[in-house]
C-alpha positions, 0 to 999 in steps of 0.5 A: 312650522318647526316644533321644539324637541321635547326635553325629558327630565331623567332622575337616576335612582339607586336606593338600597333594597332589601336584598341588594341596591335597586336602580332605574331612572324615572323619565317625566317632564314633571319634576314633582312627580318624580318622587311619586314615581319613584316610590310607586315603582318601588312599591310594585317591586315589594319594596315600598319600604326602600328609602328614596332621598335626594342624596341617595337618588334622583338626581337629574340630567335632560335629554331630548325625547330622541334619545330613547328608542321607539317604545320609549318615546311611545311609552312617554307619549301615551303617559308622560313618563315611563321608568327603566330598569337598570342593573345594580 
């Protein structure tokens, strides 16, 4: 039996911080909790009160769960989404 990849939504954010832009992406199959997400991550940083908007990020591409290295595709695996970090 063949399986379909999955496809994982990528929502690039880059949102003002309060020393400089931060940057990641959010990797889910669930668009709806991609905001969520984000904001949870922010708030892990000290940044809870970064203002996360659909003009200023979360916009989407897809890619196919064999696109991100190992840990990734576990880290997804294991939880249905992970997030990277990535320079501003």
């Amino acid at each position: 039996m063949n399986q379909s990849p999955v496809t994982i939504n990528i929502f690039g954010t880059r949102v003002p911080g309060k020393s400089s832009a931060i940057h990641f992406d959010v990797m889910t199959t669930v668009e709806a909790t991609a905001f969520r997400l984000a904001q949870d991550y922010l708030a892990s940083l000290g940044e809870a009160e970064a203002v996360i908007t659909t003009g200023e990020g979360l916009y989407r591409h897809n890619e196919s769960q064999a696109f991100f290295s190992q840990i990734q595709q576990q880290a997804f695996s294991a939880h249905g989404r992970f997030i990277l970090p990535l320079p501003s």
